[in-house]
N, C-alpha and C positions, 0 to 999 in steps of 0.2 A: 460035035454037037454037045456034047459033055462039057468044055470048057466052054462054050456060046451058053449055056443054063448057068454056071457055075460065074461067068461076069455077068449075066442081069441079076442071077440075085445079090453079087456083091452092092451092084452098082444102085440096088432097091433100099438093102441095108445103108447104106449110106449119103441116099437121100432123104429117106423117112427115120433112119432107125437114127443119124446122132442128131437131128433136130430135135425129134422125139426126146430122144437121152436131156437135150441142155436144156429143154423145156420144163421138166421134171426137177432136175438140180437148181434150175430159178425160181421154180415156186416154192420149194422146202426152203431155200435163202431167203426168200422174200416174204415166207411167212415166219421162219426166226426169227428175221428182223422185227419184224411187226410186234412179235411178242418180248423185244429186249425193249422196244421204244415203250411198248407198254407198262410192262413192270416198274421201267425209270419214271414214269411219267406219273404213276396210279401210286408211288412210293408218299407218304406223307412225314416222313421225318430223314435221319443222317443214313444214306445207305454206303455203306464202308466200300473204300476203293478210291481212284484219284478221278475227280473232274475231267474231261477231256482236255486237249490243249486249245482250244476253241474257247470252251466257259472260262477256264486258268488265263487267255489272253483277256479274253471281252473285261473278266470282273478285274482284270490284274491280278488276280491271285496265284504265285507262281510257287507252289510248294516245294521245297529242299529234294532231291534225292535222296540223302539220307533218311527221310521221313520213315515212320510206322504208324500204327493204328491211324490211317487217312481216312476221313469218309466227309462228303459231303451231300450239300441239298441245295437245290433251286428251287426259287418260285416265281412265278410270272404274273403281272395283270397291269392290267392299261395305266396303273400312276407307276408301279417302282418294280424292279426286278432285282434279286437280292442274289447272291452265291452264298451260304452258310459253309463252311470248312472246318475242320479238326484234322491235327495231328500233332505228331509228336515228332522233336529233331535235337540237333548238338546245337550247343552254344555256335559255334559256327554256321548250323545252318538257319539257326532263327537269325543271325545278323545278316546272313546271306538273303532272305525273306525280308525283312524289312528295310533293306538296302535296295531291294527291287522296288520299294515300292517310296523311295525317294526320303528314308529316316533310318532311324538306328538305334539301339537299345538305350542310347542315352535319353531318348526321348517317351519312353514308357514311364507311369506315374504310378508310383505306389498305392494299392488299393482304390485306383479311379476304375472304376467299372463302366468302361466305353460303349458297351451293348447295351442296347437297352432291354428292360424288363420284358419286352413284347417279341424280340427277337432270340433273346431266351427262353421265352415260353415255345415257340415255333419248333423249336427243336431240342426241346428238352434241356439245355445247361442252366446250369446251378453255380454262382459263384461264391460260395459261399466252402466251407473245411479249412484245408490245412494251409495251403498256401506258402509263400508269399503271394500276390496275384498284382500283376499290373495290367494299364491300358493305356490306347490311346486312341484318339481317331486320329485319320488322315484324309480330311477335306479335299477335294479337289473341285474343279470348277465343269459344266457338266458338259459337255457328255460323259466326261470320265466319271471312272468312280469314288462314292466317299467308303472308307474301307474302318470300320470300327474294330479291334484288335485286343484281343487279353492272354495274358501270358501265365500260367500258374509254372513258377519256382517250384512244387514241392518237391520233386525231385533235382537238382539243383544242375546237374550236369546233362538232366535232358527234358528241357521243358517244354509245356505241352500248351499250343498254340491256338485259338480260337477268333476262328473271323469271321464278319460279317462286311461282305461288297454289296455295296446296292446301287442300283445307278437308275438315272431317269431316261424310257428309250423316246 
């Protein structure tokens, strides 16, 4: 009689009690998520950290591993959808970056400032100090993206990276 009580209650707990359980643990995940999508989303300038590999595919923007100081920003609307990016990498790995994206340091221009003033204002940079600073754009035809590019030299051995993907959806 004892063990006949002792399997319906198992058998009770284990009908109600781990649905119950995984019921509980999906809504705490499902409302975390809600609130990481929101934060990203409510964010209006560079929030530091790297892009998914999703936006790094879509905008082509495929950042160095060696990278530091990363952070970017998105923005969306029915004409243009943009990737903003910053970071910092080795002379190897900015050639590694601009090799993905089908060019190469030879092709940066002394003091052409590639961003424009509007895309700089969006997220705060400034190109103006110490410098060297070069740029470039890299055109492409659409869907892809055109990817405008600035490079500040001041630290000569690890320069700090600045771009703007935008592409037409």
């Amino acid at each position: 009689m004892i063990r006949r009580r002792a399997l319906t209650l198992l058998i009770i707990v284990l009908l109600i009690g781990v649905p119950a359980g995984y019921l509980v643990i999906s809504a705490n995940q499902s409302r975390d998520s809600g609130k990481v999508k929101e934060a990203r989303y409510s964010a209006t300038g560079l929030t530091a950290g790297w892009p998914s590999s999703v936006l790094g595919s879509l905008y082509q923007v495929k950042i160095p591993e060696d990278a530091t100081g990363v952070a970017y920003y998105e923005t969306n609307n029915w004409k243009t959808s943009r990737l903003y990016a910053q970071f910092s990498t080795t002379d190897a790995g900015l050639e590694e970056f601009l090799g993905h994206i089908r060019t190469s340091t030879s092709e940066l221009k002394e003091n052409d400032t590639a961003i424009s003033t509007r895309d700089q204002e969006v997220v705060g940079w400034t190109f103006t100090g110490d410098g060297p600073w070069y740029g470039l754009t890299h055109a492409q035809k659409n869907p892809a993206p055109t990817l405008d590019v600035m490079v500040d030299r001041a630290v000569p051995d690890r320069p700090t990276v600045y771009v703007v993907s935008r592409t037409i959806p």
